[in-house]
N, C-alpha and C positions, 0 to 999 in steps of 0.2 A: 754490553747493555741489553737487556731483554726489552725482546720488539710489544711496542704496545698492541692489545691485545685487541679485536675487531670489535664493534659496538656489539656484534651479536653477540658474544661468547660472555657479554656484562647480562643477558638475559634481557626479555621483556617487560618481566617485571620492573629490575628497575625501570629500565625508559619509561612507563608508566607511572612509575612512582617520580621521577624526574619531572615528567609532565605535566603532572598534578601538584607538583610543588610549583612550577611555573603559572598554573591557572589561579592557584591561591594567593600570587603576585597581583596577581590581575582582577583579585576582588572575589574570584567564583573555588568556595571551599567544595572539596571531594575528596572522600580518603577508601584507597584502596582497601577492600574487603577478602576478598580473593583472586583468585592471578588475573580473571578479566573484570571484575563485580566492584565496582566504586558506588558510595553513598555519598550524597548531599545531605544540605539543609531540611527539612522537614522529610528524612527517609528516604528523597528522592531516591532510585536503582539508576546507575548509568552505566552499560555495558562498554568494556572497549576494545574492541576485536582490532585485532594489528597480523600485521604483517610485511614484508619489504617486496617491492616492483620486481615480478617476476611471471611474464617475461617484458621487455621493457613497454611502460607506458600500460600496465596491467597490474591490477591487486585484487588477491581473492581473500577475503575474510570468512569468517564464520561464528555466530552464537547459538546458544541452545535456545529453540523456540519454546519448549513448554517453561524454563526456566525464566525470561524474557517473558511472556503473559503472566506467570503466575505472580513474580515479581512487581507488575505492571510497571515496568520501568518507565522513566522518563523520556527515555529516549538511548543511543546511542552517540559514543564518538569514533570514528574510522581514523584509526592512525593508520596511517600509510606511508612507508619509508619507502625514500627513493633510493636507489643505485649507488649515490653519491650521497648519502645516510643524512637527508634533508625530511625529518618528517612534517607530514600534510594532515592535519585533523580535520577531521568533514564532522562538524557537532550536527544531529539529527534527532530532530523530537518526535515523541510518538507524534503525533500528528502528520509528520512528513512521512515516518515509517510506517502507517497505518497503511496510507496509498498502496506499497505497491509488496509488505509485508504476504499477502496471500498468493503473491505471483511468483516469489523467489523459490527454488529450487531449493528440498530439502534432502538431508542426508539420513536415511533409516527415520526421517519424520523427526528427528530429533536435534537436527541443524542445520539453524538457517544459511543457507551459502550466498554471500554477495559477491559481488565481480564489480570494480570502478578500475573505468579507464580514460585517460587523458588523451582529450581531444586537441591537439593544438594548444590554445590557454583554457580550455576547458575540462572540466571533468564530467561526468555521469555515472548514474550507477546503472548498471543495466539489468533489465528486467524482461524477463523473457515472455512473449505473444502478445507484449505490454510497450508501449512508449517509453526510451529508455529518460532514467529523471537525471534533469542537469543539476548537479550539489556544486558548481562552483560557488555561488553565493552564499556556502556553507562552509567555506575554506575558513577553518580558525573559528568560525561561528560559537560559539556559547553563549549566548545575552540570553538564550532561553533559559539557562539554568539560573540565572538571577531574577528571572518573572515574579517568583514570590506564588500571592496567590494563581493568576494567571498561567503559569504551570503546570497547577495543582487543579484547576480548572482543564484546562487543555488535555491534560494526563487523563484525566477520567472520562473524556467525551470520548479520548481513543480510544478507546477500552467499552466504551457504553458498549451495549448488546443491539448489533443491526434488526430493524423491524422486520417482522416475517415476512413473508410472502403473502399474507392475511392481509397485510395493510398497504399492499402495492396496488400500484394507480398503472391499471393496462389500457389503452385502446387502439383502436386503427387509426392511425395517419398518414396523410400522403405530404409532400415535399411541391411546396409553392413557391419556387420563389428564392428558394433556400431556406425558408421557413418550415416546418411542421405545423400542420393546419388539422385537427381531429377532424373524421369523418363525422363523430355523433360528438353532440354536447357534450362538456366534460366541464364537472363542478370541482375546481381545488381553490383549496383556502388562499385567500392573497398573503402573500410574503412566502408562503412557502417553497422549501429548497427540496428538490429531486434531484437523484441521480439516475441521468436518461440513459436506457440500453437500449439500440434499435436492432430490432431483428427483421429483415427485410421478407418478405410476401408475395409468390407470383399475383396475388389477387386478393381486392378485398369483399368479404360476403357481402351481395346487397339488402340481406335483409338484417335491420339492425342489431334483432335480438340474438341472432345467432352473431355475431360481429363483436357483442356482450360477452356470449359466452365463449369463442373463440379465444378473445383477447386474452377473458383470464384462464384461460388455460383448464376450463371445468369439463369432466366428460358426462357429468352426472346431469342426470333429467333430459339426454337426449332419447330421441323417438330410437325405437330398436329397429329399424332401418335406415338411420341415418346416413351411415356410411356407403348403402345402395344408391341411396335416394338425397347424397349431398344439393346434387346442382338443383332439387327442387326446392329444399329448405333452405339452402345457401342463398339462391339466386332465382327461386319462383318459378324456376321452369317446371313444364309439364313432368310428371312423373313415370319412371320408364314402366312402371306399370301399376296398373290400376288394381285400389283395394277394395 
């Protein structure tokens, strides 16, 4: 009797096309396009990078990133096969891949390489100089691919074009309390959402205007001794020599 044959040697392909035959049980249609490229409902892209736990409690995937933007997929599903040929899908929408998408480590620029590893009963994906992100609560996860509009909404915020550097909100703050307290008045619109980057400062200028021009980072229109004669425009002191 010929031994049966290891799930690996049946391809990846099928398991994916297996997979997706299982998600369209379940209400959410996707039909495989190419070996990792599956289309939804309204075009949706959903990449699905797989791979089996090697070394234990570790899985490394990989997509092509210019492919994956141009596409502006919807997200990603991580098939992750265990040891014991039990696969784990971590469903991931752009919106969750947007976070930490510019921090993953690429291959010649052309692939994105992720690493998740199980903690105990948790998983993560890790992301390196970055807070590594917990996907247990992404285990089997797809309800995003049934959103509809919302989605197709979400899809496109991930993908909007981040605002310049023109339109960032800089100033000096010091830390009261556990709070950030600006040194100078600071006008922003109510409801409005920032995302705060603190770069820390042996010291802050006491005189405001230059505190203005510090913050955002302009070298233009300083005095052409400035950099002699900091501590007197910084900070009012006398000037180490007289003009």
């Amino acid at each position: 009797m010929e031994a049966r044959r290891p799930r690996d040697q049946l391809g990846w392909r099928r398991i994916r096309e297996e997979y997706l035959d299982a998600l369209t049980r379940r209400g959410v249609r996707l039909g495989l396009k190419t070996r990792t490229w599956a289309v939804g409902d309204g075009d949706a892209w959903v990449v699905l990078p797989a791979t089996t736990e090697s070394p234990a409690d570790e899985w490394f995937l990989g997509f092509g990133r210019a492919e994956y933007v141009a596409r502006k997929a919807a997200g990603a599903i991580l098939l992750c096969r265990t040891a014991t040929g039990e696969l784990l899908d971590f469903g991931l929408s752009a919106a969750v891949l947007a976070r930490v998408l510019p921090h993953l480590s690429t291959q010649g620029e052309r692939e994105l390489k992720l690493k998740v590893r199980r903690r105990g009963k948790r998983f993560v994906l890790m992301v390196p100089r970055q807070a590594d992100l917990d996907i247990t609560t992404h285990l089997h996860d797809v309800d995003w691919l049934g959103a509809g509009p919302d989605i197709v909404a979400e899809t496109e915020a991930a993908y909007r074009e981040p605002p310049s550097d023109a339109d960032d909100v800089r100033y000096f703050a010091r830390v009261e309390k556990g709070v950030l307290r600006p040194v100078d008045p600071v006008e922003l619109p109510e409801g409005a959402a920032f995302l705060v980057v603190l770069r820390p400062v042996a010291d802050v200028p006491s005189v405001s205007a230059f505190r203005r021009i510090l913050a955002g980072g302009g070298a233009t229109g300083l005095p052409a001794d400035f950099a002699e004669e900091h501590d007197h425009y910084a900070h009012g002191s006398p000037r180490r020599r007289l003009v």
